[in-house]
C-alpha positions in Angstrom: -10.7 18.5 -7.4 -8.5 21.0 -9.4 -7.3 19.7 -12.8 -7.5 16.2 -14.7 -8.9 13.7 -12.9 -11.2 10.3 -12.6 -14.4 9.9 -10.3 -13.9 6.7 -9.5 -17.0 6.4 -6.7 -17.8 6.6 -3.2 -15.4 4.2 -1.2 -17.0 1.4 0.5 -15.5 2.2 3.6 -14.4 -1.4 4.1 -12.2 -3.8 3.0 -13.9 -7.2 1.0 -10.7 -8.7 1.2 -6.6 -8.8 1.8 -4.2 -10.7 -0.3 -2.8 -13.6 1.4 -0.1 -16.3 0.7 0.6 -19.9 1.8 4.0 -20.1 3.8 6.6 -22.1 4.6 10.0 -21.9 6.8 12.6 -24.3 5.7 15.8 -24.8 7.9 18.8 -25.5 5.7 21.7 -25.2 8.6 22.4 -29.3 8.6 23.0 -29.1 4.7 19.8 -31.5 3.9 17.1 -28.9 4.1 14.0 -29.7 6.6 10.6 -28.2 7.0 9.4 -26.4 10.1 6.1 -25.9 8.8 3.5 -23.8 9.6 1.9 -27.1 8.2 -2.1 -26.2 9.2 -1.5 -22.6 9.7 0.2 -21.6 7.0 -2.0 -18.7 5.6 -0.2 -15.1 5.9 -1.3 -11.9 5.1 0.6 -10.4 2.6 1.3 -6.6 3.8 3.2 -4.0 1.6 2.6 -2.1 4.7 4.8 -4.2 6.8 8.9 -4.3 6.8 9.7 -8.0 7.7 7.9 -11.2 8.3 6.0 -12.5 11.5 4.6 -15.6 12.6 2.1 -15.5 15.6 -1.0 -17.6 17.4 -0.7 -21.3 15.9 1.3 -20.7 12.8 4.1 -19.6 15.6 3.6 -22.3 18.2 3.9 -24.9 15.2 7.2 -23.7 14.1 8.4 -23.1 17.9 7.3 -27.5 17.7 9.5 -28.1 15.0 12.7 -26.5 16.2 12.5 -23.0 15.4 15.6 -21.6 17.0 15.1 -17.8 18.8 18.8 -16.3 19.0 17.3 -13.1 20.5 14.4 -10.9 21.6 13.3 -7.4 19.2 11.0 -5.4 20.6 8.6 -4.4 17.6 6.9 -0.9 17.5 3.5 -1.2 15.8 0.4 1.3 16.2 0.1 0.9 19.9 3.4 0.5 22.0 6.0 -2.6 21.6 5.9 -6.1 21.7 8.5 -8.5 22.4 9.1 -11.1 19.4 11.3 -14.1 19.2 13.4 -13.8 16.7 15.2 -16.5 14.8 18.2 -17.6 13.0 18.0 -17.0 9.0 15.7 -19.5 7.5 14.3 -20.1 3.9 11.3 -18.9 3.0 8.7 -20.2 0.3 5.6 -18.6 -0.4 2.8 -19.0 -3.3 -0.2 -16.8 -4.2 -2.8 -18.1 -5.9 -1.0 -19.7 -8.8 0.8 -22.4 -6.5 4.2 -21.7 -7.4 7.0 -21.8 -5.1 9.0 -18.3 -4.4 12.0 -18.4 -2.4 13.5 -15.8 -0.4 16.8 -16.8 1.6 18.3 -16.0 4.8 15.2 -14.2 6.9 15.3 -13.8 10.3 11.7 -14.0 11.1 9.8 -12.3 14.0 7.4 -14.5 15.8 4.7 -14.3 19.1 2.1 -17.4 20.0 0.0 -14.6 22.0 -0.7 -12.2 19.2 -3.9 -13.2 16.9 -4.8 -11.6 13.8 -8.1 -12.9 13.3 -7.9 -15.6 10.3 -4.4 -14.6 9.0 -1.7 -16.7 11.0 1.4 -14.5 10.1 2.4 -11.3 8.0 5.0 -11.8 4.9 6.1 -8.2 4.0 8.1 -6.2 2.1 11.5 -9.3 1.9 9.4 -11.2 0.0 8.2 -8.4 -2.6 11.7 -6.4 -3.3 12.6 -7.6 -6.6 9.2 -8.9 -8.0 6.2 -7.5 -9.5 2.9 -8.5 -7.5 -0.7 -8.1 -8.9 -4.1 -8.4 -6.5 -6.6 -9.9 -9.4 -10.4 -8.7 -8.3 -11.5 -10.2 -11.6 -12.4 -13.4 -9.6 -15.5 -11.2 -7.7 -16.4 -10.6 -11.5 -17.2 -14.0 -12.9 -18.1 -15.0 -9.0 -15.6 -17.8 -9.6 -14.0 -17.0 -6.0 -14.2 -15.3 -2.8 -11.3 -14.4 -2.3 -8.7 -12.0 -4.4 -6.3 -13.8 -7.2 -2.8 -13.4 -5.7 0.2 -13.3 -7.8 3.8 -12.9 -8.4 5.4 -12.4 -12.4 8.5 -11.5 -13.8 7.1 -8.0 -14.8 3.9 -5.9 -15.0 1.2 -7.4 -17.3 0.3 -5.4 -20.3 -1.3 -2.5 -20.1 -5.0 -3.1 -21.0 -5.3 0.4 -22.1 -6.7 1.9 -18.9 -3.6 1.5 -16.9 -2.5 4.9 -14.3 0.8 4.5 -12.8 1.7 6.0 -9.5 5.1 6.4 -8.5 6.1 4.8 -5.4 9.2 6.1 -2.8 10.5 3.3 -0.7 11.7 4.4 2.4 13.7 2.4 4.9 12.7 2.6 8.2 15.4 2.0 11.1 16.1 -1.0 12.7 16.0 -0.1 16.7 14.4 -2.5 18.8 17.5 -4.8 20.0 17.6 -5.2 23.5 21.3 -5.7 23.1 23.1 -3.2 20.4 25.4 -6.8 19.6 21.8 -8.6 19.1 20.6 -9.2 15.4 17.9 -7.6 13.7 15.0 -9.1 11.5 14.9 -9.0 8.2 13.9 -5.5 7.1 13.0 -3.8 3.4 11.8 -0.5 3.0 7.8 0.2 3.2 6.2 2.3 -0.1 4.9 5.7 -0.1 2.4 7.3 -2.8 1.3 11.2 -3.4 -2.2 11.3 -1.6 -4.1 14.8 -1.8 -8.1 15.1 0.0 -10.2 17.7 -0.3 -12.6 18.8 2.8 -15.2 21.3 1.8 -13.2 23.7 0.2 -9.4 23.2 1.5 -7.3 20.8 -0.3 -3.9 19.2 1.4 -2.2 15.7 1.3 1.4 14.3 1.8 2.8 11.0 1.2 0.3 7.8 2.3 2.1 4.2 3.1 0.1 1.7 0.6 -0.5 -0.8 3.0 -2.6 -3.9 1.8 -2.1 -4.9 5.7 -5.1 -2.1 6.7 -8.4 -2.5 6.3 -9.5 1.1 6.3 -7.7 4.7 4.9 -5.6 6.5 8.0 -5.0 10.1 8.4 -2.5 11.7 10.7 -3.8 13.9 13.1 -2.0 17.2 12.1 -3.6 16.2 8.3 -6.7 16.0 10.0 -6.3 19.3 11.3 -5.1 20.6 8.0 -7.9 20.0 6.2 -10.2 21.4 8.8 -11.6 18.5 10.4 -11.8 19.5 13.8 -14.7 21.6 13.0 -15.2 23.3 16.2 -11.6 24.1 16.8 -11.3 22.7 19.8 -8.4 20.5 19.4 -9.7 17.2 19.6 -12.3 15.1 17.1 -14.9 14.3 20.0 -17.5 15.7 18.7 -16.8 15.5 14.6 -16.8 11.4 15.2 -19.3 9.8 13.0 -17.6 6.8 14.8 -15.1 4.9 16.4 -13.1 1.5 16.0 -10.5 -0.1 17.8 -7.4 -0.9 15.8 -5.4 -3.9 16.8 -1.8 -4.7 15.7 1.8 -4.9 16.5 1.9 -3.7 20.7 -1.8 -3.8 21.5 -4.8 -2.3 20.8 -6.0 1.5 20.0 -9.7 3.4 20.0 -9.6 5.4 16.8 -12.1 8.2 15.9 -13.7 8.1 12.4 -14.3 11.4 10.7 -16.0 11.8 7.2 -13.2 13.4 5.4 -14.9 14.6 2.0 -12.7 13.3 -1.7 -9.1 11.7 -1.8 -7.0 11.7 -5.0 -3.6 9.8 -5.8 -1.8 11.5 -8.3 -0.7 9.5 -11.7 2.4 9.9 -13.3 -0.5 10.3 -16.6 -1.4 13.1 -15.1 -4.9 12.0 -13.9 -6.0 12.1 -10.4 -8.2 9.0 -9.5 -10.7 9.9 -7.0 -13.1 8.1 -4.4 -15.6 10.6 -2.8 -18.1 9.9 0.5 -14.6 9.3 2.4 -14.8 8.3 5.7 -11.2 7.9 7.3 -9.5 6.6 11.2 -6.9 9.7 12.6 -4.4 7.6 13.7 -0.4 9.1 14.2 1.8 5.8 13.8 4.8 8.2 12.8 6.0 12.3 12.2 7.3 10.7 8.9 3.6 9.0 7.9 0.7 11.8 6.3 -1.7 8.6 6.4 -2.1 5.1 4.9 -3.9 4.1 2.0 -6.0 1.1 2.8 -7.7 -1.9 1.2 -10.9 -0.6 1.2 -10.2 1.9 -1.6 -8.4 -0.4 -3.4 -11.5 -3.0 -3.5 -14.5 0.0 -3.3 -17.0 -1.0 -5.5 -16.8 -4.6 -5.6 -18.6 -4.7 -2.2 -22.1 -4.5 -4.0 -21.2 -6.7 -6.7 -20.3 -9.0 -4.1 -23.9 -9.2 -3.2 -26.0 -8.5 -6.0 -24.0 -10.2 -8.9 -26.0 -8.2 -11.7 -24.5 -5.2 -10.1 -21.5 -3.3 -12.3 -18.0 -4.6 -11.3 -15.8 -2.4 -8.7 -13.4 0.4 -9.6 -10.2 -1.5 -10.0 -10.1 -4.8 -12.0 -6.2 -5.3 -10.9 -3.7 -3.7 -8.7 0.0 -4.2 -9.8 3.1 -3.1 -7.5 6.3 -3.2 -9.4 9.1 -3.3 -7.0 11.7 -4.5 -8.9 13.7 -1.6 -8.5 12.5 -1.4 -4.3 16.6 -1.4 -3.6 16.9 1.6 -5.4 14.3 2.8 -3.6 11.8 3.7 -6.5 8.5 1.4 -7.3 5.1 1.8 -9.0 1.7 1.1 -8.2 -0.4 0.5 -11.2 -4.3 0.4 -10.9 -5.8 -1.1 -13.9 -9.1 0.9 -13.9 -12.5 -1.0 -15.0 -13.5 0.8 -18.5 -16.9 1.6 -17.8 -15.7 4.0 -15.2 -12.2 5.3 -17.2 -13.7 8.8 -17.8 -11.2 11.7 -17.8 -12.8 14.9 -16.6 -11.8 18.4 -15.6 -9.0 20.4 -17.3 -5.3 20.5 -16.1 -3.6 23.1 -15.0 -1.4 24.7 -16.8 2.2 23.2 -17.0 1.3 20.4 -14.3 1.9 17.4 -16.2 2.1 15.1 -13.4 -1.6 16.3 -12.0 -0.1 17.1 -8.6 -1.1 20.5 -8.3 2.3 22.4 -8.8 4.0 23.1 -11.5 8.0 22.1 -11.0 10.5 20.1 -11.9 8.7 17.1 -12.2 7.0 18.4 -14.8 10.1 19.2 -16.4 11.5 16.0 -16.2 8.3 14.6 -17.7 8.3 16.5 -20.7 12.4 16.2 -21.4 11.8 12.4 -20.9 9.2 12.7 -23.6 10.5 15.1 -25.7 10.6 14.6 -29.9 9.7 11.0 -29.0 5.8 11.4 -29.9 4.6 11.3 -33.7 0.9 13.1 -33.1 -0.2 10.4 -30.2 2.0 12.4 -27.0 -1.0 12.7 -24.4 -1.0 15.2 -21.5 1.1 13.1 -18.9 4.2 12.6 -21.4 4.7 16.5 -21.8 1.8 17.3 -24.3 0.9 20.4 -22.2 -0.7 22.4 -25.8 -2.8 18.9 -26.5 -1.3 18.6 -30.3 0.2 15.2 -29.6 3.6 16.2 -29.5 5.9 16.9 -27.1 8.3 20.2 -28.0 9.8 23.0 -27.3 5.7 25.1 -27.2 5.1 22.8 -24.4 8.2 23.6 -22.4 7.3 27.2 -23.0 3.8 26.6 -21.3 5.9 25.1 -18.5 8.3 27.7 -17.9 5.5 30.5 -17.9 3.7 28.6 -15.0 6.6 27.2 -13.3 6.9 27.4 -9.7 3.1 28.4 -9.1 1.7 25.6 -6.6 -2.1 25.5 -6.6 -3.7 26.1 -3.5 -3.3 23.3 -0.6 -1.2 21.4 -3.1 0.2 17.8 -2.0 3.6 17.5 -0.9 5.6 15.6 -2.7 8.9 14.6 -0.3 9.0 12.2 2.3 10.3 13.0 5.2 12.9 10.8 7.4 11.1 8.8 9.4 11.8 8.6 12.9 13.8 6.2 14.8 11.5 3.2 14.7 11.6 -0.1 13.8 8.1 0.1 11.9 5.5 -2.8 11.3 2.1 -1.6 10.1 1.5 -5.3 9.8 -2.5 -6.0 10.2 -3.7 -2.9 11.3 -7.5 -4.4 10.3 -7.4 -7.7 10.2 -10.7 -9.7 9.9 -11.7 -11.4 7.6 -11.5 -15.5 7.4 -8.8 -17.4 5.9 -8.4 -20.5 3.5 -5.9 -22.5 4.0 -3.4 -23.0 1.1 -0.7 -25.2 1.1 2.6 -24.5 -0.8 3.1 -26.4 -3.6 5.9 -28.8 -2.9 9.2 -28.8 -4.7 11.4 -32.0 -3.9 
């Protein structure tokens, strides 16, 4: 695609794994705090694609045992309709990833359904348990071959940058709390979901919008109407009948769905450096889950590449070495994903368009804000996505003059860069794909 980017590969098309978290619910309402388990099915998915928290199958029926206490009935919108959940009185929650250690997060009403099943994961901890905390997905385990599964973990702040580090800015967006039965019911525990700038390219049309980043899915979504924009529906005849290369039914929150898969050509997500990093061969579901949602960025671009390493372990190590979401500032409604990219493959090609620092394809002001942020603050090392736009490793007043001669001229099909409101729904993308097996962790005790 048009200006600065990284050809990352052609994505695997599926997921080699999800990050996951041991869990458990502790009642504190008597003053001496007491466990209600999960104690055997503990193991939760852990979905930035997902607003609250959920217990279901035998991780739910165990707490239910233990005196879980339901105060009212949500109705939970997901990809296929509603589905009643219990939901509780606030309880603790304590979590670990991979490095044992014990994260609280207090007073969560929790959402929970013994008749839902999502394959080996036995619950869905979402966005509570991330606001405020920086969480990395470590593939470098797949590397050495000294795991199967991902490295999970939670740290005070983003790691240093290893030197092939592209951030992409994140907008949290809050999505309304509707499904009450009663308006004088309470509501689950809710934090907002994150968006990044997405732009594909079919043939020769270009077009994108805002994707959730949802480590809850196992495969890339599209919205219909994106679908349409970028000329999918090759025959014109409204539908994707006969453009399927395939179809697969997506289970989740209110049931099941039969979703067509299309080949949809490249996808790029746009770095605040000013690089877009690329996976080609896409093949993508059309799914519409909301007006508000252009697509969702799934796990199997985010581990593409260490699929055939996983079977051949001579083979070169997958795209992405670590994925980092900063969301200490989720309250504020900004975050960043930050995709430490393996150095074999950290190859910038293609030249940027003029004045388009951020690499999204129009020139505005974010671009402007870019280069005032970076301006007189480089001694010959400024690089294109701090404001450089004349490549003479300072940011100044030639480069604003570069801007302001191309300002306000979007390249053709350029992404969009605004959310829009999301509708009135109480939104859990919670395990859209869910299938692979699950090991059992148990959370490190603390007393």
């Amino acid at each position: 695609m048009a200006g600065r980017y990284i050809d990352l590969g052609p994505s695997d098309g599926l997921a080699l794994d999800q990050p996951r978290v041991a869990v458990e619910v502790i009642d504190n309402s008597s003053g001496t705090p007491r466990s209600l388990g999960p104690e055997f099915y503990n193991t939760f998915l852990l979905d930035t694609g997902a607003t609250g928290v959920l217990a279901v199958s035998g991780a739910a029926s165990e707490l239910k045992s233990n005196g879980y206490e339901t105060v009212a009935t949500y109705l939970e919108q997901g990809v296929a309709g509603f589905t009643p959940m219990d939901l509780s009185a606030p309880y603790q929650v304590d979590f670990s990833g991979t490095d044992f250690t014990r994260r609280t997060i207090d007073n969560v009403r929790i959402m929970a359904n013994t008749d839902l099943n999502f394959g080996g994961f036995f619950g869905i901890l979402g966005m509570p348990a991330m606001v405020g905390r920086t969480m990395t997905m470590d593939f470098t385990p797949w590397s050495t071959g000294s795991d199967f599964f991902m490295g999970t973990n939670f740290t005070a702040a983003p790691p240093p940058d290893t030197g092939h580090h592209y951030h992409v800015p994140l907008e949290m967006v809050e999505f309304p709390t509707s499904g009450q039965i009663n308006p004088e019911d309470p509501v689950p525990t809710f934090a907002p979901l994150p968006f990044a700038p997405v732009e594909m390219q079919f043939g020769n049309v270009r077009a994108g919008g805002q994707f959730v980043v949802d480590t809850g899915a196992q495969l890339t979504i599209i919205s219909s109407a994106l679908a349409f924009e970028l000329g999918l529906d090759a025959d014109g005849n409204g539908s994707f009948d006969e453009e399927k290369v395939d179809e697969l039914e997506v289970g989740g929150i209110g049931g099941n769905v039969l979703m067509p898969i299309l080949e949809a050509g490249t996808l790029g997500v746009q770095t605040t450096e000013g690089v877009s990093l690329e996976w080609s061969g896409m093949n993508v579901g059309v799914l519409d889950i909301d007006p508000s949602i252009a697509g969702v960025l799934g796990m199997d671009l985010l581990t593409s590449g260490w699929l055939g390493k996983f079977f051949d372990p001579g083979a070169p190590d997958g795209y992405l070495q670590n994925v980092h979401f900063d969301f200490r500032e989720a309250d504020n409604l900004t975050g960043t994903m930050i995709l430490d990219v393996t150095a074999a493959l950290d190859v910038v090609q293609g030249t940027p368009d003029a004045g388009d620092v951020n690499g999204d394809g129009v020139v505005d002001g974010l671009d402007y804000l870019l280069w005032a942020g970076g301006f007189d603050q480089f001694d010959g090392d400024a690089t294109w996505g701090d404001g450089d736009m004349n490549d003479d490793g300072y940011v100044n007043g030639l480069d604003y003059l570069i801007w302001s001669q191309n300002f306000n001229a979007p390249a053709p099909g350029a992404a969009a860069t605004a959310v829009p409101e999301p509708a009135s729904l109480g939104l859990l993308l919670a395990a859209l794909l869910v299938a692979l097996p699950a090991q059992r962790r148990r959370v490190t005790p603390s007393r």
